[in-house]
ChimeraX commands (.cxc) that place a marker at each C-alpha (Angstrom):
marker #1 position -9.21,3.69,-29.67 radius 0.5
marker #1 position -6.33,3.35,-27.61 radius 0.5
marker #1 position -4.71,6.79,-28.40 radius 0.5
marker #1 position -8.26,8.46,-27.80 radius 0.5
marker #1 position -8.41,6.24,-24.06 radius 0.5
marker #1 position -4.64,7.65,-23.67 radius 0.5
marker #1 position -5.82,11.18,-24.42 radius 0.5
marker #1 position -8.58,10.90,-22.16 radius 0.5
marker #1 position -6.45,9.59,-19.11 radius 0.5
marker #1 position -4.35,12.75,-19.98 radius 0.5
marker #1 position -7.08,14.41,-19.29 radius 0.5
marker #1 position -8.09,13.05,-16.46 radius 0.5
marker #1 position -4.38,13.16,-14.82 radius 0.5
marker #1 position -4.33,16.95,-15.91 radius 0.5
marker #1 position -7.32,18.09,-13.98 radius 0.5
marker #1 position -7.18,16.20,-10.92 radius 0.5
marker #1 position -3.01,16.14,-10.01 radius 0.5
marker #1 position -3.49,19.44,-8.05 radius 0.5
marker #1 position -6.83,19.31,-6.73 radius 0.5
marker #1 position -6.85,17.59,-3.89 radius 0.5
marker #1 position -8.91,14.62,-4.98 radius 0.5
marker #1 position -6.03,12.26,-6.20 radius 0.5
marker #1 position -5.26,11.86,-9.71 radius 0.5
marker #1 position -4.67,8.23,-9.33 radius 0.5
marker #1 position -7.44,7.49,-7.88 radius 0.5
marker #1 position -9.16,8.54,-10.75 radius 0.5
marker #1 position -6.78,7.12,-13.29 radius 0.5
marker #1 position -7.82,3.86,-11.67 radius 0.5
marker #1 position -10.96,4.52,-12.00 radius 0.5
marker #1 position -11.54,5.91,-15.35 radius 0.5
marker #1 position -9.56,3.11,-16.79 radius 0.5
marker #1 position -12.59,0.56,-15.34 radius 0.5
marker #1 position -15.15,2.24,-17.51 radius 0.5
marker #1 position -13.10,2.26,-20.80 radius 0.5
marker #1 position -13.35,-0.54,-23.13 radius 0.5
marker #1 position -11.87,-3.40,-21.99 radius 0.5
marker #1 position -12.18,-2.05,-18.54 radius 0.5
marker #1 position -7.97,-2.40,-17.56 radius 0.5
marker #1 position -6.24,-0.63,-14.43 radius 0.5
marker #1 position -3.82,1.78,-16.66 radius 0.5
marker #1 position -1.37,0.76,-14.37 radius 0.5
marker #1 position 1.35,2.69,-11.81 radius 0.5
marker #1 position 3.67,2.91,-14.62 radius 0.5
marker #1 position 1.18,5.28,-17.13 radius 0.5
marker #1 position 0.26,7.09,-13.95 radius 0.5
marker #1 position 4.10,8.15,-12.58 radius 0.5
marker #1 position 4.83,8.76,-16.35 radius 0.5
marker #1 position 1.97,10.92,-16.88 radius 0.5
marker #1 position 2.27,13.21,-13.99 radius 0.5
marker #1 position 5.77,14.47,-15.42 radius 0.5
marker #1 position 3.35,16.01,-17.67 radius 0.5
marker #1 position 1.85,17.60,-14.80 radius 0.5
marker #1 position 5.31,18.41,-12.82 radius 0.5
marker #1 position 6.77,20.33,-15.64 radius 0.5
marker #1 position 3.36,22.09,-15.40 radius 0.5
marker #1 position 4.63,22.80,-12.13 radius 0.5
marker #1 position 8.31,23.63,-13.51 radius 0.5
marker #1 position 6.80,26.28,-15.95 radius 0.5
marker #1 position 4.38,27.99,-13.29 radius 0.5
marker #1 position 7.06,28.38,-10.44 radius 0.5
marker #1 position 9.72,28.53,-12.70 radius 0.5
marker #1 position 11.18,31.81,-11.38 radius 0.5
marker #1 position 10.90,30.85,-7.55 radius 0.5
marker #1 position 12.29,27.45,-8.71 radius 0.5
marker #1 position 15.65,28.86,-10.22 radius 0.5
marker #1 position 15.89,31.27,-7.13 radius 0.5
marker #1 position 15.86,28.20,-4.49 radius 0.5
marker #1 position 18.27,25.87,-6.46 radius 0.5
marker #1 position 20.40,28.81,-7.36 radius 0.5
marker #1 position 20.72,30.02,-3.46 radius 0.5
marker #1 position 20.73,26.37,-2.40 radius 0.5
marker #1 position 24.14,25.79,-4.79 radius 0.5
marker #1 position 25.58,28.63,-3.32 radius 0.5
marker #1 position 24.91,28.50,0.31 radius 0.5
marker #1 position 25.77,24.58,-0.38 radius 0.5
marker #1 position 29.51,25.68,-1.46 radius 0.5
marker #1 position 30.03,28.67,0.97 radius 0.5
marker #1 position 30.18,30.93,-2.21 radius 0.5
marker #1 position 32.11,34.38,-1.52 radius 0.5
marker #1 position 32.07,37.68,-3.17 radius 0.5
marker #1 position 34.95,40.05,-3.73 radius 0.5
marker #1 position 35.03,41.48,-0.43 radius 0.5
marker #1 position 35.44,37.66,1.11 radius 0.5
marker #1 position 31.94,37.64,2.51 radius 0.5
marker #1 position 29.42,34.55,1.78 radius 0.5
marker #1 position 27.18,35.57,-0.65 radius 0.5
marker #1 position 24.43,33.54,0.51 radius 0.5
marker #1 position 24.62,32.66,4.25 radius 0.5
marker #1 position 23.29,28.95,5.29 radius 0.5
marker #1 position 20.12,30.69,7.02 radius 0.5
marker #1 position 19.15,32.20,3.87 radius 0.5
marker #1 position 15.15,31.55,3.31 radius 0.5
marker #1 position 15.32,30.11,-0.20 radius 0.5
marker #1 position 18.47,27.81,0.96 radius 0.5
marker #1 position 16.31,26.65,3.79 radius 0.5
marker #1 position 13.72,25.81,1.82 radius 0.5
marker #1 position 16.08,23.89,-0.53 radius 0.5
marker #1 position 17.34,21.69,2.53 radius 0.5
marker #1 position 13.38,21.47,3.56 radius 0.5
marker #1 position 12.19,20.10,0.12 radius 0.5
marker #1 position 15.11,17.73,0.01 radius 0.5
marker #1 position 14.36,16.23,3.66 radius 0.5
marker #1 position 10.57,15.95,2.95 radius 0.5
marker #1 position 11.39,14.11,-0.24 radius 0.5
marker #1 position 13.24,11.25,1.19 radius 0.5
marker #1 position 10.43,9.41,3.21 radius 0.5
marker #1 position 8.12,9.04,-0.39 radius 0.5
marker #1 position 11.45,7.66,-1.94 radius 0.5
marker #1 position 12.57,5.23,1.00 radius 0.5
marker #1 position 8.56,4.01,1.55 radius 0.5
marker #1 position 8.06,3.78,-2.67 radius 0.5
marker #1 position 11.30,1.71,-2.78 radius 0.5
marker #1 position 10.44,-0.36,0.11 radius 0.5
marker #1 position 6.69,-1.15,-1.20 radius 0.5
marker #1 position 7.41,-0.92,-4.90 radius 0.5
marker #1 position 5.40,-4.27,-5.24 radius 0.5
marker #1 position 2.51,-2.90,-3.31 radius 0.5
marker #1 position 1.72,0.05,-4.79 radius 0.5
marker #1 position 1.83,-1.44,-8.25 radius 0.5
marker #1 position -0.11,-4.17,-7.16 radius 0.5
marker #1 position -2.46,-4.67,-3.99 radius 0.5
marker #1 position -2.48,-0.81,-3.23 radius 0.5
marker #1 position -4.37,-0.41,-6.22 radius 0.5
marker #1 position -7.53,-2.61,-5.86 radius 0.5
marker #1 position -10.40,-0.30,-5.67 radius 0.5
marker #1 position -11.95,-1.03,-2.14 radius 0.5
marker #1 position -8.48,0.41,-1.16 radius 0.5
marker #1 position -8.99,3.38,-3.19 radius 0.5
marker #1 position -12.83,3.87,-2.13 radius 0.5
marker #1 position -12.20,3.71,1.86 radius 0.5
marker #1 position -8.87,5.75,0.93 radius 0.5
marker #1 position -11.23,8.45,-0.61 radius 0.5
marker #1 position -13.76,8.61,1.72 radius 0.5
marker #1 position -11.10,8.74,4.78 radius 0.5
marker #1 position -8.72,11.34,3.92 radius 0.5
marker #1 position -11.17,13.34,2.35 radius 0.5
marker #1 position -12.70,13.59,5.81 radius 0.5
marker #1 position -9.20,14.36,7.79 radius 0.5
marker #1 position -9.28,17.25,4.96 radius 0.5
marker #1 position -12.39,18.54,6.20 radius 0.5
marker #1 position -11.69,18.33,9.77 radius 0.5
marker #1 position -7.94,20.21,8.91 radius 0.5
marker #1 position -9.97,22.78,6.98 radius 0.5
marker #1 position -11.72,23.73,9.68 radius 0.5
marker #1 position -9.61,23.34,12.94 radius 0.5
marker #1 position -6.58,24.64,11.10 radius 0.5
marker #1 position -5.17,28.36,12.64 radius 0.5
marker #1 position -3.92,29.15,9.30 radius 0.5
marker #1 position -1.61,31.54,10.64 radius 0.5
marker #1 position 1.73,30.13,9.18 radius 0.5
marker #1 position 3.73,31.34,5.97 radius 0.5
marker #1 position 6.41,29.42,4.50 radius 0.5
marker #1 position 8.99,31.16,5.72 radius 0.5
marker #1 position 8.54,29.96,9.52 radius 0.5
marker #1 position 8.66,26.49,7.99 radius 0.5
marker #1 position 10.67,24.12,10.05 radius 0.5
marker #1 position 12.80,21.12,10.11 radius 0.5
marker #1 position 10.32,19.02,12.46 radius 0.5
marker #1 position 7.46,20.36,10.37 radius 0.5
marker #1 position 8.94,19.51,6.86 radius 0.5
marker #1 position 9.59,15.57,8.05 radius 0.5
marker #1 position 5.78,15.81,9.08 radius 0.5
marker #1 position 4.53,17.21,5.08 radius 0.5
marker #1 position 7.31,14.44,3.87 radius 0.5
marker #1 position 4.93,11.48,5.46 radius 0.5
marker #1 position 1.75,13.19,4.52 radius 0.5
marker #1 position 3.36,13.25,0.81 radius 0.5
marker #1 position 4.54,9.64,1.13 radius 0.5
marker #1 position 0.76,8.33,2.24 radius 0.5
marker #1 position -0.02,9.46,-1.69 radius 0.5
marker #1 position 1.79,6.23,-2.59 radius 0.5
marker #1 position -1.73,4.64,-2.14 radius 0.5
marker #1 position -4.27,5.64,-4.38 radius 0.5
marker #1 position -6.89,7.60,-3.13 radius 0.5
marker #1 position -5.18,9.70,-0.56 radius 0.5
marker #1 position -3.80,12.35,-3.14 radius 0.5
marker #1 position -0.72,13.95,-3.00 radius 0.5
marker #1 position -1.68,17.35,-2.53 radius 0.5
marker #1 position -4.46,16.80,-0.15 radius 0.5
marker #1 position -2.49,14.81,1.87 radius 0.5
marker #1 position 0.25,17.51,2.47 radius 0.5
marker #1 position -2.59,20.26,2.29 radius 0.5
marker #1 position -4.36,18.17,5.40 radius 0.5
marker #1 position -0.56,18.00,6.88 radius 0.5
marker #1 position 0.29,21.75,6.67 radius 0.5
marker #1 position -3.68,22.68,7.66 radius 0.5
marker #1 position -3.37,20.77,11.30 radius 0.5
marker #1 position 0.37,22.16,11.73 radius 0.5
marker #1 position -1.21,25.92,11.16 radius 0.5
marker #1 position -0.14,26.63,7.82 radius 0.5
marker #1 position -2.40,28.73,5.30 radius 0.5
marker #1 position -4.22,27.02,2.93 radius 0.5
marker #1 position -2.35,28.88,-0.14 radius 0.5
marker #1 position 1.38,28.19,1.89 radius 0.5
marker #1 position 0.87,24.33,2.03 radius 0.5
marker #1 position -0.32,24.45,-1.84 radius 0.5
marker #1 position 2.51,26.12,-2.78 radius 0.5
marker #1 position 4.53,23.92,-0.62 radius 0.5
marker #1 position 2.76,20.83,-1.71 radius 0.5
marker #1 position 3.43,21.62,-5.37 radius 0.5
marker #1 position 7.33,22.45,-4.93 radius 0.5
marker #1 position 8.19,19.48,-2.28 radius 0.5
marker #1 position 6.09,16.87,-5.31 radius 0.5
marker #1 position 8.96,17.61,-7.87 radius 0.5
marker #1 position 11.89,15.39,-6.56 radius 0.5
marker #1 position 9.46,12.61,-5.71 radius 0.5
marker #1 position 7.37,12.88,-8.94 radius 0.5
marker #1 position 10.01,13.30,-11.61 radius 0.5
marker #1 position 12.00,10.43,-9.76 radius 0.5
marker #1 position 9.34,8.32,-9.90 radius 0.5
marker #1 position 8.69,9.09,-13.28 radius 0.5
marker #1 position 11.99,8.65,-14.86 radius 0.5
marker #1 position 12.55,5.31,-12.51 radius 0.5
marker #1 position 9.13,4.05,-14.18 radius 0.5
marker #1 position 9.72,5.27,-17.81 radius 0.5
marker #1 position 13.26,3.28,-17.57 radius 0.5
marker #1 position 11.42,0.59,-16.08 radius 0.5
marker #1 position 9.19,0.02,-18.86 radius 0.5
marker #1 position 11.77,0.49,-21.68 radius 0.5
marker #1 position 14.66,-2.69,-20.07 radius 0.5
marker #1 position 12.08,-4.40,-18.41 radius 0.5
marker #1 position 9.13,-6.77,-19.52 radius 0.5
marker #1 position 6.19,-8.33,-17.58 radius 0.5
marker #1 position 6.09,-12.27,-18.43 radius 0.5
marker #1 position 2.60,-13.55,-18.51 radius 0.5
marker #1 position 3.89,-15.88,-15.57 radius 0.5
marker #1 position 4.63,-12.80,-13.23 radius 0.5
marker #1 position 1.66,-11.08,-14.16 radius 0.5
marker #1 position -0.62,-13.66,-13.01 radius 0.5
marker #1 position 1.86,-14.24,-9.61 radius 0.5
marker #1 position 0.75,-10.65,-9.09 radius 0.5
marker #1 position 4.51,-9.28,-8.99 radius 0.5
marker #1 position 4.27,-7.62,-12.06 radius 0.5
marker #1 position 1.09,-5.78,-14.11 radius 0.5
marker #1 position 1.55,-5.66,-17.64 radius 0.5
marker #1 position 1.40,-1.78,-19.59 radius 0.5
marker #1 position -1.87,-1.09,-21.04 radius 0.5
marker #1 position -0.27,1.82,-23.46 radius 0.5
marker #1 position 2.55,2.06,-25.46 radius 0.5
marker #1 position 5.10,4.63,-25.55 radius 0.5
marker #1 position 3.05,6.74,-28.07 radius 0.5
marker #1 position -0.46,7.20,-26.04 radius 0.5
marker #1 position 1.72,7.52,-23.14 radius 0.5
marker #1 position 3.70,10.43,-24.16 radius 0.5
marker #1 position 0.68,12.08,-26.19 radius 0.5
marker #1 position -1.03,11.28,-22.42 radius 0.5
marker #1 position 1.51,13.17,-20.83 radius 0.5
marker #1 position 1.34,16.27,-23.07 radius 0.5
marker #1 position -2.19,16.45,-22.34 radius 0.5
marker #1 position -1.60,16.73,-18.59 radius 0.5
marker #1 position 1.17,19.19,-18.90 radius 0.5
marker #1 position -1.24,22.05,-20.90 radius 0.5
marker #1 position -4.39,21.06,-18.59 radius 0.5
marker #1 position -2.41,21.14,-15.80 radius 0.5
marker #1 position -1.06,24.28,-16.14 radius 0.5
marker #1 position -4.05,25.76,-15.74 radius 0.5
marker #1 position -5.56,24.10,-12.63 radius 0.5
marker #1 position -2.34,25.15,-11.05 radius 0.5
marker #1 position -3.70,28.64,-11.59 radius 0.5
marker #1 position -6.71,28.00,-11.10 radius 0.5
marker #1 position -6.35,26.33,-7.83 radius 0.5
marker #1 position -4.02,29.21,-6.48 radius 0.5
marker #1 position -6.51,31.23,-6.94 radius 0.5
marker #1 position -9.86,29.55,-5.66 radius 0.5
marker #1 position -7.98,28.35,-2.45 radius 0.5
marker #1 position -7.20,31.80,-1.46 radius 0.5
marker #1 position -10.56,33.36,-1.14 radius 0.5
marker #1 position -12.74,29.62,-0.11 radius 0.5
marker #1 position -12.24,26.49,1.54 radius 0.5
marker #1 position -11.26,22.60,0.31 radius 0.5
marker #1 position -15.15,21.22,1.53 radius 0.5
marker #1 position -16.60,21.58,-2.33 radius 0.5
marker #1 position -13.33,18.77,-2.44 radius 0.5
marker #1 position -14.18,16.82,0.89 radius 0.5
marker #1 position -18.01,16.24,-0.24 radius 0.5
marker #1 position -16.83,15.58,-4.11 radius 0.5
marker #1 position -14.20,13.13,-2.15 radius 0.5
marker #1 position -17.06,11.26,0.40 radius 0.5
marker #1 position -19.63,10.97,-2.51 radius 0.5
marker #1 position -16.95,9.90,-4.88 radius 0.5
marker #1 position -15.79,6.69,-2.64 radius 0.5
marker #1 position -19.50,5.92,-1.41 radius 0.5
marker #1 position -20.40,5.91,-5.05 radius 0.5
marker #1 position -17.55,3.66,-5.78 radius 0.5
marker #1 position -18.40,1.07,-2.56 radius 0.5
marker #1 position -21.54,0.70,-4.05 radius 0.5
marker #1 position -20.40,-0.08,-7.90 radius 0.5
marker #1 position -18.20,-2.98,-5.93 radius 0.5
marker #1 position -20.63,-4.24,-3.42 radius 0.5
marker #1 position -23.12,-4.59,-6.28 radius 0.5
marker #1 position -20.85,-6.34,-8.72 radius 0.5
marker #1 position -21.37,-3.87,-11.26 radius 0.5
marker #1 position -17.46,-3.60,-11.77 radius 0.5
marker #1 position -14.37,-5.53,-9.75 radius 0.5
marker #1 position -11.48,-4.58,-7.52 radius 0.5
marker link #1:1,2 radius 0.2
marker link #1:2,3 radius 0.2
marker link #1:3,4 radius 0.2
marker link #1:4,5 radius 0.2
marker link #1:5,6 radius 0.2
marker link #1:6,7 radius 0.2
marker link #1:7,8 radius 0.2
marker link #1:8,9 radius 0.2
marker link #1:9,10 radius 0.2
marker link #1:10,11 radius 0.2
marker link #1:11,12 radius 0.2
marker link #1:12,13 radius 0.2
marker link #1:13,14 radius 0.2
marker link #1:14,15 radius 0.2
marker link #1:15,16 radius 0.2
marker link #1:16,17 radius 0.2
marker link #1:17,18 radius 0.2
marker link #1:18,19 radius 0.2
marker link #1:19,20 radius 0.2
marker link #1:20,21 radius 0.2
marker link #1:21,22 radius 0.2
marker link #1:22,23 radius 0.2
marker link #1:23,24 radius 0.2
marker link #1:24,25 radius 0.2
marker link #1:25,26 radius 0.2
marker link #1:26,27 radius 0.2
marker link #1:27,28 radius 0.2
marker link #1:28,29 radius 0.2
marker link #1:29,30 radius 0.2
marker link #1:30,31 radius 0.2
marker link #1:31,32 radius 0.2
marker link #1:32,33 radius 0.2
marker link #1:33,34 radius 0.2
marker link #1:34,35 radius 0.2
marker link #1:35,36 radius 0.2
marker link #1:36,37 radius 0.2
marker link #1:37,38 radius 0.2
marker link #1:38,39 radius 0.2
marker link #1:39,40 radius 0.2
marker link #1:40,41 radius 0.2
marker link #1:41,42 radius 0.2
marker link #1:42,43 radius 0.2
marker link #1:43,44 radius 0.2
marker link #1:44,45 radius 0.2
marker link #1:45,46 radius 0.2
marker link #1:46,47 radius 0.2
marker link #1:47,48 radius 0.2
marker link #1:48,49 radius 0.2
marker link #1:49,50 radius 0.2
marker link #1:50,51 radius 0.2
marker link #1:51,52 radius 0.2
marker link #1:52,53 radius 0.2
marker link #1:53,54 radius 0.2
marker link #1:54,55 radius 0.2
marker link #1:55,56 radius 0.2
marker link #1:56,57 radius 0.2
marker link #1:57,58 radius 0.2
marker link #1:58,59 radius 0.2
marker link #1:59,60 radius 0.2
marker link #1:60,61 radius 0.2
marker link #1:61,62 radius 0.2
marker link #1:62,63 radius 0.2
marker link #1:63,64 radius 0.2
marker link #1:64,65 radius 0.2
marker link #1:65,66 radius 0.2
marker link #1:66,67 radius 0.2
marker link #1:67,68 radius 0.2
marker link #1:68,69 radius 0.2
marker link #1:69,70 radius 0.2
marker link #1:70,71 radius 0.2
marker link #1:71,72 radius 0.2
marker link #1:72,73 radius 0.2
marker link #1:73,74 radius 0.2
marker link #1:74,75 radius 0.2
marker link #1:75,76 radius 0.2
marker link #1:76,77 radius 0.2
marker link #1:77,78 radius 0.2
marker link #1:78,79 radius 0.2
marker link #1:79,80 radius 0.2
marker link #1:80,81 radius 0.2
marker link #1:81,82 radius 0.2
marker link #1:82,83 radius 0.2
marker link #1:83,84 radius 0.2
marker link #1:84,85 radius 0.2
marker link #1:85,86 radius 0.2
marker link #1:86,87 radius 0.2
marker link #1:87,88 radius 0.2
marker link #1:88,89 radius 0.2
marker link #1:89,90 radius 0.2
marker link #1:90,91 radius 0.2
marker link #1:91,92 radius 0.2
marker link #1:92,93 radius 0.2
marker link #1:93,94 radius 0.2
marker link #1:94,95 radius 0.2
marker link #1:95,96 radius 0.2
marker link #1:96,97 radius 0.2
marker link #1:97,98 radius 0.2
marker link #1:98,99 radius 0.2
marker link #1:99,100 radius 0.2
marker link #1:100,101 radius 0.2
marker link #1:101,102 radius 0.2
marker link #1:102,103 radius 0.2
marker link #1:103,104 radius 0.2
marker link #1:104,105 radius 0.2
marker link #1:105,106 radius 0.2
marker link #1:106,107 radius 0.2
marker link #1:107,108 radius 0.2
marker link #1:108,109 radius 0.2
marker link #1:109,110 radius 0.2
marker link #1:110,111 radius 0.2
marker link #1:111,112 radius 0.2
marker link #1:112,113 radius 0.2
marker link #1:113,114 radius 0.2
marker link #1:114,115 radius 0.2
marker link #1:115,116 radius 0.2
marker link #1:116,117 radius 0.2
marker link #1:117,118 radius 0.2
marker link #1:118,119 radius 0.2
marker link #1:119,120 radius 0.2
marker link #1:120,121 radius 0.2
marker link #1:121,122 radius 0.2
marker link #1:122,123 radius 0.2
marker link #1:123,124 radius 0.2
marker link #1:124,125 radius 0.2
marker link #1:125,126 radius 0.2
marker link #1:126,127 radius 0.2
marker link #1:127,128 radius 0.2
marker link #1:128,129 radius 0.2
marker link #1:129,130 radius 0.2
marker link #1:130,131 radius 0.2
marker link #1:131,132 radius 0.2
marker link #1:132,133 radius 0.2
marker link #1:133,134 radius 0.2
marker link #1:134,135 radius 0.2
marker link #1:135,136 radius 0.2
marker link #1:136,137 radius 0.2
marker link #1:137,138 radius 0.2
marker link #1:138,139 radius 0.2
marker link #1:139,140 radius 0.2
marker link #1:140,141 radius 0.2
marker link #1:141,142 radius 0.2
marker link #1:142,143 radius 0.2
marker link #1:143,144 radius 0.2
marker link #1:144,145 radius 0.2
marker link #1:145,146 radius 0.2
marker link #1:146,147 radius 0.2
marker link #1:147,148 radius 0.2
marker link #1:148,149 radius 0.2
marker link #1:149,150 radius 0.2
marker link #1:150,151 radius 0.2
marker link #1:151,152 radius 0.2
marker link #1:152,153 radius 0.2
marker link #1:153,154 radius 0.2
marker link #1:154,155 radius 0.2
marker link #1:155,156 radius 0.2
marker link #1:156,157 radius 0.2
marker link #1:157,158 radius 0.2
marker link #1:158,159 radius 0.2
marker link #1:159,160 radius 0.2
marker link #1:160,161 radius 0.2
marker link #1:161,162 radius 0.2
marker link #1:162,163 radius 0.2
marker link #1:163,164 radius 0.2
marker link #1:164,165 radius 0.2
marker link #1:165,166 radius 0.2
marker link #1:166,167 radius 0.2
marker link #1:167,168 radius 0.2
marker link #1:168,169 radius 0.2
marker link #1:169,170 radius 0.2
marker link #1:170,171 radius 0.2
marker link #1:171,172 radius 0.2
marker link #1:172,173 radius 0.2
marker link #1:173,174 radius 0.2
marker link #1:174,175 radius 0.2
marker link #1:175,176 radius 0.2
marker link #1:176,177 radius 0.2
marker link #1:177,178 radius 0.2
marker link #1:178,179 radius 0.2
marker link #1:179,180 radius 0.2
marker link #1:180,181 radius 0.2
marker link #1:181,182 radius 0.2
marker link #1:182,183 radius 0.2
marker link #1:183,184 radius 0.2
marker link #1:184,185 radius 0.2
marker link #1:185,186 radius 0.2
marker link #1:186,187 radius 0.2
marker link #1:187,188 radius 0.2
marker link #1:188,189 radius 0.2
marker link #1:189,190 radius 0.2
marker link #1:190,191 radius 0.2
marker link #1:191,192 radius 0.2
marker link #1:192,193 radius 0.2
marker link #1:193,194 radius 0.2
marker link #1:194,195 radius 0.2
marker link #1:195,196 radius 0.2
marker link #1:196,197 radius 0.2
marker link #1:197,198 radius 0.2
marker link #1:198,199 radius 0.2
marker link #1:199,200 radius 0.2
marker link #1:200,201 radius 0.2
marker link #1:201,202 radius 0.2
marker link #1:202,203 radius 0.2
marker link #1:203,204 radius 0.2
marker link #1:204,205 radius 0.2
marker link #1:205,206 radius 0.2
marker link #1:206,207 radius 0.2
marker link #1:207,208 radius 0.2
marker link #1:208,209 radius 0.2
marker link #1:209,210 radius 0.2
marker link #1:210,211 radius 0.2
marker link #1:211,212 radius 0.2
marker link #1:212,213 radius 0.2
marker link #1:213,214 radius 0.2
marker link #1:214,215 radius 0.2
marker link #1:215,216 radius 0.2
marker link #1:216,217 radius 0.2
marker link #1:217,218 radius 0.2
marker link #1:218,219 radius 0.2
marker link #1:219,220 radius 0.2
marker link #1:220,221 radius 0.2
marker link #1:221,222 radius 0.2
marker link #1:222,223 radius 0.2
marker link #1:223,224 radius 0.2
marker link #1:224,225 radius 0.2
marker link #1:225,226 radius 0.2
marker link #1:226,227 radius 0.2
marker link #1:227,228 radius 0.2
marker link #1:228,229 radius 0.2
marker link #1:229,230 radius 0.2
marker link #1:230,231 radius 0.2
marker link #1:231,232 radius 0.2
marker link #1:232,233 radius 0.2
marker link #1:233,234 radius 0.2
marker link #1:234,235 radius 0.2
marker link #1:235,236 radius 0.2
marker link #1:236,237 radius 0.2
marker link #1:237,238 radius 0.2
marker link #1:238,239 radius 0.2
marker link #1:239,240 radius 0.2
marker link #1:240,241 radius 0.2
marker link #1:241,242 radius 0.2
marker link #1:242,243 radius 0.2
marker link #1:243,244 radius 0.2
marker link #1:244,245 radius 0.2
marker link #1:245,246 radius 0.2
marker link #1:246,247 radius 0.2
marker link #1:247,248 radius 0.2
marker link #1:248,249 radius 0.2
marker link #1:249,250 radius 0.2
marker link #1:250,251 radius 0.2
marker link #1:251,252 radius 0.2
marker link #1:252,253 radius 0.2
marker link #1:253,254 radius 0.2
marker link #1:254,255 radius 0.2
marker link #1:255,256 radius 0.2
marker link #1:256,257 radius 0.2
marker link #1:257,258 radius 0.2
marker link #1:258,259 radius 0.2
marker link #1:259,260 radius 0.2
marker link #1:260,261 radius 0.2
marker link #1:261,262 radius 0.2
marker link #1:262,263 radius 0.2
marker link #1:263,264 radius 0.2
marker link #1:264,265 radius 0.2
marker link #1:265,266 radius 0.2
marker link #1:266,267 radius 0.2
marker link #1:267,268 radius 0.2
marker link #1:268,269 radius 0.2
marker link #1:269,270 radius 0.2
marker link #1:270,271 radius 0.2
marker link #1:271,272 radius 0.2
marker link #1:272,273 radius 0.2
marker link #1:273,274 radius 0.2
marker link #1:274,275 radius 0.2
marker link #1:275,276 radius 0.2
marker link #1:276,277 radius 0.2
marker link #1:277,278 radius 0.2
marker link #1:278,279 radius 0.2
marker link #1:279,280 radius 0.2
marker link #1:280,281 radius 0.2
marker link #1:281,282 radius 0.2
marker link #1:282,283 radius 0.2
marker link #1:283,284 radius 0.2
marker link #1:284,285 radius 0.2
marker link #1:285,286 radius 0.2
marker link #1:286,287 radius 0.2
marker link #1:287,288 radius 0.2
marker link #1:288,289 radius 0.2
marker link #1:289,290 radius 0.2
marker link #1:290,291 radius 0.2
marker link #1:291,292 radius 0.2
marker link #1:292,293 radius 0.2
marker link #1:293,294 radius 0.2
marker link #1:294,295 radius 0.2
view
């Protein structure tokens, strides 16, 4: 049963990591409906969604390698024969090498700082619910006051600090990582297909970090019974087995909502996400105000 829960979760984590609807959210909420009814925990979730970031690694794997590649050289002033740099410092793809790198570090300074919190009390579900329902609605309003008149390539220092907060608000579930820097990039003008794209690149330092940190986590450390119920600690629901078959799940689903979300973005809008988003955490205020299932 457990493998068949994990598989499901994988699932789960696949189809909602891009879509602007946050994946953890609905980790956290799946996992109340399965037997036994047990938060899967922040662990499962980081480790999981390297599934969906090498979905991301495969997809943009040729804009990837151009960025680190032009990054390394501008980084070491590399020169050609003739004694000129062959990538100058102002270079587009180095730029945007420096830019992912600077929006990264506010998700990895906040998740260090709160490490307890969002494995613990940023998880109950009223936090989730109200999270849902008030993000999804910033969306909306971004959605439609947004110019959408900027391309990556005007992206700028000030601007990529800005989509490094938005990112680093996905530490609590609910918010989503993508619609949170999708909402960021909307108000600063961007198109909606330029902060996806963005979105998707500046996740990989933060998500694989995250992941790695977490998968180390759970092989040297151990959750006493004693720390668990201090609430410092939550014990893993799944072993290493239905985490990793988990995690190959969201790598093959993901790679297709990557595509598919690409596409659907260019031609309509995110509100088909806002509503789902609003009904979603009303539905969810309702299951907990009636008892029906616990925070």
């Amino acid at each position: 049963m457990q493998i068949l829960e994990a598989l499901l979760l994988g699932l789960v984590q696949g189809l909602t990591e891009f879509l602007p609807i946050s994946s953890s959210a609905h980790l956290r909420i799946v996992g109340e409906f399965l037997p036994g009814a047990q938060d899967p925990g922040a662990a499962f979730t980081a480790i999981t969604q390297l599934g969906t970031e090498t979905a991301v690694l495969v997809f943009f794997w040729r804009d990837i390698v151009r960025i680190v590649s032009r990054w390394f050289l501008s980084l070491f002033r590399a020169k050609d024969a003739r004694g000129a740099l062959r990538v100058p410092r102002s270079d587009p793809d180095a730029r945007m090498g420096w830019l992912i790198i600077l929006g990264s570090l506010p998700i990895i300074v906040l998740g260090l700082l709160f490490q307890d919190d969002i494995e613990t009390t940023f998880r109950s579900l009223w936090v989730v619910a109200f999270t849902l329902i008030g993000f999804g609605v910033l969306l909306g309003i971004a959605d439609v006051i947004g110019r959408k008149e900027r391309r990556l390539n005007t992206l700028s220092v000030p601007h990529g600090v800005v989509f490094g907060f938005a990112q680093a608000l996905a530490l609590i579930p609910g918010v989503s990582r993508s619609g949170g820097t999708i909402t960021a990039g909307l108000l600063l003008g961007y198109t909606r297909s330029a902060a996806a794209r963005y979105s998707f690149l500046l996740a990989l330092p933060a998500v694989f970090g995250s992941g790695f940190y977490q998968l180390y986590k759970s092989i040297t450390e151990e959750c006493t019974a004693a720390a668990a119920a201090a609430g410092t600690c939550a014990p893993e629901v799944f072993g290493p087995l239905e985490t990793a078959l988990a995690t190959v799940v969201a790598f093959v689903v993901g790679l297709v909502v990557i595509a598919f979300f690409l596409s659907y973005i260019s031609k309509r809008s995110f509100m088909p996400f806002v509503i789902y988003r609003i009904l979603l955490g009303g539905a969810l205020i309702v299951l907990l105000s009636t008892g029906v299932i616990a925070a």
